[in-house]
C-alpha positions in Angstrom: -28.3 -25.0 -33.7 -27.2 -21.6 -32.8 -30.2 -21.8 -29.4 -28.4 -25.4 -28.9 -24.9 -24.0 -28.7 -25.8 -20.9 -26.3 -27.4 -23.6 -24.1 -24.7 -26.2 -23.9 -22.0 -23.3 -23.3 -24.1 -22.0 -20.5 -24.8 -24.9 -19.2 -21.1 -25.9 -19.3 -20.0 -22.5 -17.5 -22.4 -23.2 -14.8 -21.1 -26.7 -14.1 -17.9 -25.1 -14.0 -18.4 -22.4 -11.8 -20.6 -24.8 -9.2 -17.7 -27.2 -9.3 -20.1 -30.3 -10.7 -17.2 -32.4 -12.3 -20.0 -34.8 -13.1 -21.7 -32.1 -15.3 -18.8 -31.0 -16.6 -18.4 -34.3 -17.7 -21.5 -35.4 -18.5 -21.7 -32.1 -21.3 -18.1 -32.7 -22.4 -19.2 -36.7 -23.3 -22.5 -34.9 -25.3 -20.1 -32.0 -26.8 -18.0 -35.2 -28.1 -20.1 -37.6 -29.4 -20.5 -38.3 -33.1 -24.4 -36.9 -33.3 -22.0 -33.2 -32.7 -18.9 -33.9 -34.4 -19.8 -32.4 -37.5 -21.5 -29.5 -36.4 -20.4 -26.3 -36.6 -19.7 -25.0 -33.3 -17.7 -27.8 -32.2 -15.0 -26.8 -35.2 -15.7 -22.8 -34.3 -15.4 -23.3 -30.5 -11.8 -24.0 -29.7 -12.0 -24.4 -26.3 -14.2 -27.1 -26.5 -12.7 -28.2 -28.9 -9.4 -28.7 -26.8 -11.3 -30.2 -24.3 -13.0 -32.7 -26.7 -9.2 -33.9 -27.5 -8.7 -34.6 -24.0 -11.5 -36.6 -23.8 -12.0 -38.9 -26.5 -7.8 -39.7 -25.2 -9.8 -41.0 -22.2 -7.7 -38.1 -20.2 -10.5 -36.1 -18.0 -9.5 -37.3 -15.1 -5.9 -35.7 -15.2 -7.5 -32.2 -15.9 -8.8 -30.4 -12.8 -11.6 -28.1 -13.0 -9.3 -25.3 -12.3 -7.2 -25.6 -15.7 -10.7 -25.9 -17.5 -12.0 -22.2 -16.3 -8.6 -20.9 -17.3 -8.4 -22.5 -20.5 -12.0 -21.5 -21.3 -11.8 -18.3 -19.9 -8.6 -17.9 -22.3 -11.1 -17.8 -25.2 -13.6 -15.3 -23.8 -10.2 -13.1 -23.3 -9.3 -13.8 -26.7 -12.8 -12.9 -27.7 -12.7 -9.8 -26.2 -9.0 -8.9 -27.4 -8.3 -10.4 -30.3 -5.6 -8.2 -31.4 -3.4 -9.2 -28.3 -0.2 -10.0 -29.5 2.9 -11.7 -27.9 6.5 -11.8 -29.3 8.6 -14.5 -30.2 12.2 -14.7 -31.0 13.9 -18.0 -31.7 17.2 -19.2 -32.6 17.7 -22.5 -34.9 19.5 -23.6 -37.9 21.8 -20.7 -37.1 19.0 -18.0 -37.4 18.0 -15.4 -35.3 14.0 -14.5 -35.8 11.3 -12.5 -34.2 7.4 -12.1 -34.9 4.5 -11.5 -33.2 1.9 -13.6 -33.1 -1.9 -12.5 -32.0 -3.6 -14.9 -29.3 -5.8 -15.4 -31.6 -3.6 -17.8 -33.1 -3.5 -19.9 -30.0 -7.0 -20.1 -30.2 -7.0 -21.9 -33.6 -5.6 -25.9 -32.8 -2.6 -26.7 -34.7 -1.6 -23.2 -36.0 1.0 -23.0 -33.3 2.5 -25.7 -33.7 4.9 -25.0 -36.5 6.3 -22.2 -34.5 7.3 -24.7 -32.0 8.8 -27.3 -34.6 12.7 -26.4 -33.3 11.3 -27.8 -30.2 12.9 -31.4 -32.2 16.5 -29.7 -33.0 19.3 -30.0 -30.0 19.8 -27.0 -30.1 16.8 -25.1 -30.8 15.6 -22.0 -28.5 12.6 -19.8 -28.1 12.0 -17.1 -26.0 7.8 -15.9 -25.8 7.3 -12.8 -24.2 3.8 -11.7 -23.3 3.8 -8.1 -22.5 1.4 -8.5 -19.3 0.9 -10.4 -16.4 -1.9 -12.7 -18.1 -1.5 -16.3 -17.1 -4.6 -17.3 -19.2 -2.1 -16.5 -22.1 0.9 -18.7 -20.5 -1.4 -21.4 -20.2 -2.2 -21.5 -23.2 1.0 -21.2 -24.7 2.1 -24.4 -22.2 -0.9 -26.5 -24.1 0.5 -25.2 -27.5 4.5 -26.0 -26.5 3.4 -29.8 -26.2 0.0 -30.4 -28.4 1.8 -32.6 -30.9 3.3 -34.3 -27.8 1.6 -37.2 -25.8 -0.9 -35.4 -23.5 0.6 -36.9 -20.2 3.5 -34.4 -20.7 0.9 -31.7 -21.6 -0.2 -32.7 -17.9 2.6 -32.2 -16.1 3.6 -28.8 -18.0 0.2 -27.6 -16.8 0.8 -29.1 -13.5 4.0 -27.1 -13.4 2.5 -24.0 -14.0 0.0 -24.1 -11.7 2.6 -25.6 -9.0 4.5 -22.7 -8.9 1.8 -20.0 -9.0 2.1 -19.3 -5.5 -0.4 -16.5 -3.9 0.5 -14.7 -0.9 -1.0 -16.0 2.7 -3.1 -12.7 3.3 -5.9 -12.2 0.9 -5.9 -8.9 -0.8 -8.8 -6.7 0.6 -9.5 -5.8 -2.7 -10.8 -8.7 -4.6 -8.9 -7.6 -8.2 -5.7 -7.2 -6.5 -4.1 -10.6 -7.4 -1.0 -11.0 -6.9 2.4 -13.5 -6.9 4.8 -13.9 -4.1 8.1 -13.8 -4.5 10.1 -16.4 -6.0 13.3 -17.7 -7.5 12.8 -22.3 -8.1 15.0 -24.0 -9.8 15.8 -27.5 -11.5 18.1 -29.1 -13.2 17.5 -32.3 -15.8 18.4 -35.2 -16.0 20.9 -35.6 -19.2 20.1 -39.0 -20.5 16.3 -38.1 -19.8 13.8 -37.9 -22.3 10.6 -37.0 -20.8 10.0 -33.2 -19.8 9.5 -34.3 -16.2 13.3 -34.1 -16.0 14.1 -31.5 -18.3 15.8 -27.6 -17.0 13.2 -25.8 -15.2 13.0 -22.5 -13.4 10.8 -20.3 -13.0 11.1 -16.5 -11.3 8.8 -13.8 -9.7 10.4 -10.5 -8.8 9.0 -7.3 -8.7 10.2 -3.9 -9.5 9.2 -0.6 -9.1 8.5 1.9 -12.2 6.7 5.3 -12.8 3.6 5.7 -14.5 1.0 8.6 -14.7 -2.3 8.3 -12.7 -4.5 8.4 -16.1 -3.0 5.2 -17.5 -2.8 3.6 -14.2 -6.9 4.2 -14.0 -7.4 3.3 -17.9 -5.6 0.4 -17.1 -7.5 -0.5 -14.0 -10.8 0.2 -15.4 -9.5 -2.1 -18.4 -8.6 -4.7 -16.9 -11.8 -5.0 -13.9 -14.0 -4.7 -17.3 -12.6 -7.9 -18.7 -12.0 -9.6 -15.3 -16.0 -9.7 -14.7 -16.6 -11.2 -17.7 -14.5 -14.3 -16.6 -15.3 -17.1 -14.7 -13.2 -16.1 -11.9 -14.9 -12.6 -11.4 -14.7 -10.9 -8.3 -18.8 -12.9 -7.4 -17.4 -16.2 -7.2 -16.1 -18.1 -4.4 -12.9 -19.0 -6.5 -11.7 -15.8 -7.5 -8.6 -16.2 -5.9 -7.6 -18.5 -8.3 -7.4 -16.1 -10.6 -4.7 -16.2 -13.1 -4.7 -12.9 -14.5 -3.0 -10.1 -12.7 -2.7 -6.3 -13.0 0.0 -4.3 -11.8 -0.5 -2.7 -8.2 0.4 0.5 -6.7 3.2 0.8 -3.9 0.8 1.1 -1.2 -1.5 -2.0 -2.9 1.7 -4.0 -2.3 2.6 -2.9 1.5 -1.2 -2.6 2.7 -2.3 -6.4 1.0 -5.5 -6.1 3.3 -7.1 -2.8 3.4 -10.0 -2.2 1.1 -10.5 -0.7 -2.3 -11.8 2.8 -0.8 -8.4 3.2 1.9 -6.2 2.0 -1.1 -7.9 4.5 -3.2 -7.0 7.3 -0.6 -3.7 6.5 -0.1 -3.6 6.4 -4.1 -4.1 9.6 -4.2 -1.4 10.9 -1.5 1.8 9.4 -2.8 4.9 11.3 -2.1 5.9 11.0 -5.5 2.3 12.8 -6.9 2.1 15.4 -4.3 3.3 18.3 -5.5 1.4 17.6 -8.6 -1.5 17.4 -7.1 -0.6 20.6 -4.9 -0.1 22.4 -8.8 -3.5 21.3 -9.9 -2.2 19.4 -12.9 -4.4 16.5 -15.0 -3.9 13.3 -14.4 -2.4 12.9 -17.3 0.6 14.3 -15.7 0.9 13.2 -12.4 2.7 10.3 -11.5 2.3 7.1 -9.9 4.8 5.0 -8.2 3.9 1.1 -9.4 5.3 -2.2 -8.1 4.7 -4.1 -11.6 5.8 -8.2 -11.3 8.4 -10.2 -13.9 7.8 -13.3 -14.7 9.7 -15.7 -16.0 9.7 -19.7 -16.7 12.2 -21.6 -19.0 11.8 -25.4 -19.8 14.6 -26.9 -21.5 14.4 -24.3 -25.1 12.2 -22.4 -24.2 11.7 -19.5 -22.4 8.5 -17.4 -21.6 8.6 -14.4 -20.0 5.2 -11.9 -19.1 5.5 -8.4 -17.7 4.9 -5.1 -19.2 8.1 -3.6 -21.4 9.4 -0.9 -20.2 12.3 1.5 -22.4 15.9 -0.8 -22.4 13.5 -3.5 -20.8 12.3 -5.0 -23.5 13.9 -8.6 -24.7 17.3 -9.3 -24.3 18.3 -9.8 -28.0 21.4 -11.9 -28.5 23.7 -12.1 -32.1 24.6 -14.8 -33.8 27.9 -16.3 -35.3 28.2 -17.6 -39.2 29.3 -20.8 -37.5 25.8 -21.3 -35.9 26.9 -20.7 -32.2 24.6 -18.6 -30.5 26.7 -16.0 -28.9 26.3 -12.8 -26.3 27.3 -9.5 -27.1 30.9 -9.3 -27.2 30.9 -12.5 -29.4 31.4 -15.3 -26.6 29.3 -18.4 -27.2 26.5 -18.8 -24.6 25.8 -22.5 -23.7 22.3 -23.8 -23.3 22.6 -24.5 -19.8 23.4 -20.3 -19.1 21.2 -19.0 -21.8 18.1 -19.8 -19.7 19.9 -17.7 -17.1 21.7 -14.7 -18.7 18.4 -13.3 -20.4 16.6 -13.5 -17.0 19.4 -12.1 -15.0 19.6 -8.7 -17.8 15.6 -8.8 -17.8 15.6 -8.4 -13.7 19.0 -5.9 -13.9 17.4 -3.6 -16.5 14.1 -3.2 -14.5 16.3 -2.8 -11.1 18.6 -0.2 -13.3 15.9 1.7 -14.3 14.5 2.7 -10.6 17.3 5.2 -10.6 16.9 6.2 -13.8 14.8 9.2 -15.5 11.2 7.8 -16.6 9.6 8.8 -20.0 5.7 7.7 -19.6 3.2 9.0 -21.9 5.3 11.5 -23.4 6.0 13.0 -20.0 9.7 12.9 -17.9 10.0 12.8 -14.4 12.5 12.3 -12.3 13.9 9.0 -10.4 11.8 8.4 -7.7 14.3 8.6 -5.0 15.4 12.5 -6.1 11.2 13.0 -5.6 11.3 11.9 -2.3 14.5 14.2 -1.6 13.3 16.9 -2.9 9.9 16.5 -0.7 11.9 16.5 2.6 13.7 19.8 1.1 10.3 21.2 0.2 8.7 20.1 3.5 11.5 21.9 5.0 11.2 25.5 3.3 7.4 24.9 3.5 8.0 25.3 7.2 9.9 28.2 7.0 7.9 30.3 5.5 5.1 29.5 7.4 7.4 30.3 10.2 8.8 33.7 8.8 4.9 34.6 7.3 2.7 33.9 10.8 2.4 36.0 13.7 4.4 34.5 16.5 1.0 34.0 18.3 -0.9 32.6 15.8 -0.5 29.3 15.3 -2.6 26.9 12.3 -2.9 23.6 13.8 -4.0 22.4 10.0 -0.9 23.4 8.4 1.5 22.4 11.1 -0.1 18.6 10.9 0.0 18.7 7.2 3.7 19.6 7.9 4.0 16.3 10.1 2.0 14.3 7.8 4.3 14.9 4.6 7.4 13.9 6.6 5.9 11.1 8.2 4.5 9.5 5.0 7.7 10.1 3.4 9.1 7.8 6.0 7.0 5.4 5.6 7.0 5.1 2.0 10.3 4.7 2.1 9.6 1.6 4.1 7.8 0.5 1.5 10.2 0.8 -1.1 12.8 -1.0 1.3 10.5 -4.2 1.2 10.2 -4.1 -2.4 13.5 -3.8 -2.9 14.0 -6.6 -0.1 12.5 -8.7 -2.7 14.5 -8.3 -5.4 17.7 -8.7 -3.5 17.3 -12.1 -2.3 15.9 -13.1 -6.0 18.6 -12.0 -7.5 20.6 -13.4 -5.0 19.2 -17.2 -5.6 19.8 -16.5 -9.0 23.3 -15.3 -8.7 24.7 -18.4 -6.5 22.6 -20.9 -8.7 25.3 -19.9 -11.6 28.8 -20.0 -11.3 29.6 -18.0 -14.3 33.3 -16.7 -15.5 32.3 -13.0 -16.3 35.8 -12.7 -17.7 34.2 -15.5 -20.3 30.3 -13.9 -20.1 31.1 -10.5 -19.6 27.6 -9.6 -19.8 26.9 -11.3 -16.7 29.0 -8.6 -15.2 25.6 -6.5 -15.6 23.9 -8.9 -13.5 26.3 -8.9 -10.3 26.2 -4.6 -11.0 22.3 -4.9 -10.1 23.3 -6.4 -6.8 25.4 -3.5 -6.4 22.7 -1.1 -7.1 20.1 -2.3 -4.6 22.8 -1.8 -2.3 23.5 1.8 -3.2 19.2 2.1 -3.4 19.7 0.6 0.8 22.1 3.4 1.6 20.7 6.1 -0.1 17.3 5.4 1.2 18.9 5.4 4.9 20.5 8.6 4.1 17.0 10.0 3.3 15.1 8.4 5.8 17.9 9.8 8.5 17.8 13.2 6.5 13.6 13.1 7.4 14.1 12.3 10.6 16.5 15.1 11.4 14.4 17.5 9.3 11.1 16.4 11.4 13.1 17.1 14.6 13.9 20.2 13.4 10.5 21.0 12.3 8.8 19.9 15.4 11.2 21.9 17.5 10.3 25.3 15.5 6.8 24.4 15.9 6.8 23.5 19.5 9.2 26.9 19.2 6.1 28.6 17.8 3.9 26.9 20.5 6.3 27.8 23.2 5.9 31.5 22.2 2.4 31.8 21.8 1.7 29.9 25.1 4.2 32.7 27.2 1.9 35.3 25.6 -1.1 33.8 26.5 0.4 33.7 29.8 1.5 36.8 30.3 -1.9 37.8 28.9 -3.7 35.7 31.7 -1.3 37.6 34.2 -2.4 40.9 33.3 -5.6 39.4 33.4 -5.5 38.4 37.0 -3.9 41.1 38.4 -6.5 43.4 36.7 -9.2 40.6 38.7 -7.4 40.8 42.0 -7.3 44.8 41.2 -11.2 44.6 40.9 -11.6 42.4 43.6 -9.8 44.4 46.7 -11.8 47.5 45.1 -14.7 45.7 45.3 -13.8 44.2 49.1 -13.8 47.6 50.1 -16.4 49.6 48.6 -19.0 46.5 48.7 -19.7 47.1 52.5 -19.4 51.0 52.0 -22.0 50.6 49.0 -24.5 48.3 51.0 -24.1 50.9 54.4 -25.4 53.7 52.2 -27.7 52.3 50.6 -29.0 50.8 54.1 -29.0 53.7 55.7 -31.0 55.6 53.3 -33.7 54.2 54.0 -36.4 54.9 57.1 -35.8 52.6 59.4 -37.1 52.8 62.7 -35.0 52.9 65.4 -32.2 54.7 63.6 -33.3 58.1 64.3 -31.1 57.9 67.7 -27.8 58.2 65.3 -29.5 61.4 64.1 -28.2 65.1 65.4 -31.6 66.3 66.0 -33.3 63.4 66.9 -37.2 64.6 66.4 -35.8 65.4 62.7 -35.8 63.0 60.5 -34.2 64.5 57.6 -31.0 65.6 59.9 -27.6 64.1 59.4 -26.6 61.4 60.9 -24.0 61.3 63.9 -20.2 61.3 62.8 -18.5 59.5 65.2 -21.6 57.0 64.8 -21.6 56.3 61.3 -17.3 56.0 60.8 -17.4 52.8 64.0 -20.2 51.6 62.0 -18.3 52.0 58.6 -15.2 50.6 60.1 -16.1 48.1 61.6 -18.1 46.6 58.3 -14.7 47.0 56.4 -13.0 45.2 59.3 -15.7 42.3 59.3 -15.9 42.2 55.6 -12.2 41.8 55.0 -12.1 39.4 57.9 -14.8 37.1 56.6 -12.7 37.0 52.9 -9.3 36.0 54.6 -10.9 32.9 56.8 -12.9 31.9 53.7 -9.9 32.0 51.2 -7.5 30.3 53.8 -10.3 27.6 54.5 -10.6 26.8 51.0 -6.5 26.7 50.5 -6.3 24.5 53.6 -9.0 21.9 52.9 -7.7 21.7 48.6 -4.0 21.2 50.5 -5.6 18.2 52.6 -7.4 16.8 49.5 -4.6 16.7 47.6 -2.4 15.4 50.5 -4.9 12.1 51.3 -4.8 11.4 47.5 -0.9 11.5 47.5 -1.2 8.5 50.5 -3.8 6.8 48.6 -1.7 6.3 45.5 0.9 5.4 47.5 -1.0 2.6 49.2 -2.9 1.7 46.1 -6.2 2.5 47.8 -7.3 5.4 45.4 -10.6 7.4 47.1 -10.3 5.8 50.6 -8.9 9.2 51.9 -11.5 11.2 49.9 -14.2 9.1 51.5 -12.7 9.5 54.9 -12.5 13.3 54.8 -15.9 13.4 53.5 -17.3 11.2 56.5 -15.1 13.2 59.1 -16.9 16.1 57.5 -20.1 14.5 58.1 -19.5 13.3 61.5 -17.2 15.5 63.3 -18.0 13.7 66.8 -16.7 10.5 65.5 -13.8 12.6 64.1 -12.7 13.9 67.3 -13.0 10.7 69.1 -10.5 8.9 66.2 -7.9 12.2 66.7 -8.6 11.5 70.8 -7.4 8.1 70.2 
């Protein structure tokens, strides 16, 4: 049997992944029949087991492939991780409780289902937290909500998750970066309905921004790309976009959607917030990280299920209640079903927004809110600068430095860009949220919390404008003390060149006169016939030459010599002055080179030049 079962459940997963609905539901027909029923694996394999429900109702048709690879890739997650828990804290009969349940639970048919017995009182109310963005867990804890319900409503629960699990337009260019856009959706019931087609729905997506330190960020990465590939929508198949099970994402993962895996990695590890870390050769243990983590959050009539990762005052919003039975908020006023859906998400989302300016304790390590890191960059930046200034020769000047200088500034620019759109985000969720509710906060003074986040994004906006404008000034400044730098070294080289020159054109009138005098000597030296007339004793060869011979002859080759430089030199000025000149009347007629041709053909044919200047 045990051969049978590892054939069938690869068979299955193939049929799956090919998208063979007929093969899916040819196996699913063979998994249910009565020769299997008994058999062990069928009562050991839950997953088939869930889908063997759905079939002998008849009800195949209303599952789409899609919900099958979650739900059986749910299993192989819970195989893997047994131990993952979830919370759950619900209100009935007047009781406040909380547990936490392993997924292992939800694996097992018809254990759940007394934690969701409440589900039958009016007032009965559960919030389910998962502490990660795992959606294989949500929809199996959809399935569990309504398995002692009719399966139709199952359906449509399902249909509403996936409905609502909107991906962004531009695929991520790494294939495990899976993410959720943005969202606030919601929509109220019908009272005299019974059916949960017309029950209270919402569901929200916002993200948030949160510290953490690089080695948990790459424990949790290897993590989760570990159990990723061992699910049906791994990063080899066509469909892994469909992928329900998210990790959190860096800042730059979030702005740059599209580059690859080896930029992302790069720019990983040349955050603003990490740099002077890094510059301090700590572990990674130390070093932080700025992540853009998600919320989400659904509520369907009593319940309300909720999946990000907990975070210090983050965790859930835990409300008292009364010896009368109300459920009631934290200064004792009663909290009506219709809000409660709403006041937990709107402290969830104002915690995680509060927090961003807030000290973060990750790992046992503090660090600072992110925003006072990037101030105190464009401070350090700054004194960076002037020491380099103050330590350098004026002359010298280290191109490497001075663009590492440019760089810092201009990254913390555009990080802070980045952090603008995240924040973007959460302001027009929050917003939705906010004019959805019209809620007394003299009544719900809690809610006063709520409208205070909306308040805090704003002073976020302002201060980041003060820093970015505080950078900008400060990269002025910089680039004027560098271009001060520049300035200086480039008169010195200048001057140097001068000194230079003059030294040339020193050496070259030495040279102008003493060429000729050098070449006469040496001409002169030797026996030559004919030059024994400019001798005194003429039959003598070894006599001195004539005086008043030899200076004409001297003089005159200076004269000649210097005469011969100034034509050549004025020449050459006169014909670069006409180039340049017929290229100034070609730009202006748009006919660039028709003058250089022309004075190179008048060169070549000076006849036909004269008869164009006789014309």
């Amino acid at each position: 049997m045990t051969e049978e079962r590892e054939f069938l459940n690869s068979e299955l997963h193939k049929a799956i992944a090919n998208g063979n609905s007929e093969a899916v539901e040819d196996l699913l027909r063979l998994l249910s029949s009565n020769e299997w029923s008994n058999i062990e694996f069928i009562r050991a394999s839950d997953a088939l087991h869930e889908l063997k429900t759905l079939m002998s109702r008849g009800l195949f048709q209303e599952v789409h492939l899609r919900e099958i690879r979650d739900l059986l890739d749910f299993h192989a997650f819970g195989r893997q991780h047994p131990e993952h828990c979830f919370s759950v804290t619900s209100f009935r009969d007047g009781r406040l409780t909380q547990s936490s349940m392993p997924i292992r639970q939800l694996m097992q048919h018809g254990i759940m289902d007394k934690s969701f017995d409440h589900m039958e009182q009016e007032r009965g109310t559960t919030w389910i937290h998962v502490p990660s963005t795992n959606g294989l867990i949500i929809v199996a804890i959809f399935r569990a909500m309504q398995r002692r319900w009719d399966y139709h409503i199952l359906t449509s629960l399902v249909s509403f998750f996936y409905e609502h699990f909107q991906s962004p337009a531009v695929a991520p260019g790494d294939p495990f970066l899976n993410c959720r856009e943005a969202l606030y959706w919601s929509k109220p019931g019908q009272e005299d309905s019974d059916t949960w087609v017309d029950c209270n729905r919402s569901v929200i997506v916002v993200p948030y921004l949160a510290l953490n330190t690089f080695q948990r960020h790459k424990d949790s990465r290897k993590s989760y790309e570990n159990t990723r590939q061992a699910l049906s929508t791994n990063t080899l198949m066509n469909y892994s976009a469909d992928c329900i099970f998210h990790t959190e994402r860096t800042l730059d993962e979030v702005y740059y959607t599209g580059l690859s895996a080896d930029d992302l990695v790069k720019r990983n590890a040349d955050q603003v917030v990490s740099r002077k870390f890094r510059n301090t050769k700590m572990p990674d243990e130390r070093i932080p990280i700025l992540m853009v983590p998600q919320l989400w959050l659904w509520s369907v009539e009593g319940f309300m299920i909720s999946a990000y990762s907990r975070t210090g005052d983050s965790a859930v919003y835990e409300p008292r209640n009364d010896r009368d039975g109300e459920l009631r908020d934290r200064k004792g006023n009663p909290i009506a079903s219709t809000l409660y859906r709403h006041l937990p998400w709107g402290l969830v989302i104002a915690s995680h927004i509060e927090s961003f300016g807030k000290e973060s304790h990750v790992g046992g390590k503090r660090f600072l809110p992110a925003l006072d890191i990037f101030e105190n960059e464009v401070v350090a930046a700054l004194s960076d600068v002037d020491k380099y200034i103050d330590e350098t020769k004026p002359s010298s000047v280290d191109y490497k430095k001075e663009r590492n200088f440019l760089h810092v500034l201009s990254d913390i620019r555009s990080e802070l860009v980045m952090v603008l759109y995240v924040l973007e985000q959460q302001k027009k969720v929050l917003k939705d949220m906010i004019d959805d509710m019209f809620i007394d906060e003299d009544f719900y003074p809690d809610w006063v919390r709520v409208r205070r986040a909306e308040s805090s994004l704003a002073q976020y906006e302002g201060r980041i404008k003060k820093i970015d404008g505080d950078t900008e000034r400060i990269e002025k400044a910089v680039n004027d003390m560098l271009n001060l730098k520049r300035t200086y070294a480039s008169i010195k080289d200048t001057h140097s060149s001068l000194l230079l020159s003059t030294a040339v054109i020193g050496f070259t009138v030495i040279t102008i006169v003493f060429a000729p005098l050098a070449f006469l000597t040496a001409l002169f030296a030797l026996k030559i016939d004919g030059f024994e007339k400019l001798h005194v004793n003429g039959s003598d060869p070894d006599s001195a030459y004539k005086s008043n011979y030899m200076g004409g002859i001297f003089i005159s080759s200076e004269i000649v010599t210097i005469a011969l430089t100034v034509v050549t030199v004025v020449g050459s000025l006169w014909y670069i002055k006409r180039w340049d000149r017929l290229e100034e009347e070609d730009m202006k007629k748009g006919t660039t080179g028709k003058g250089k041709d022309k004075a190179r053909s008048d060169k070549a044919d000076p006849i036909r030049q004269t008869d164009v200047e006789s014309q």
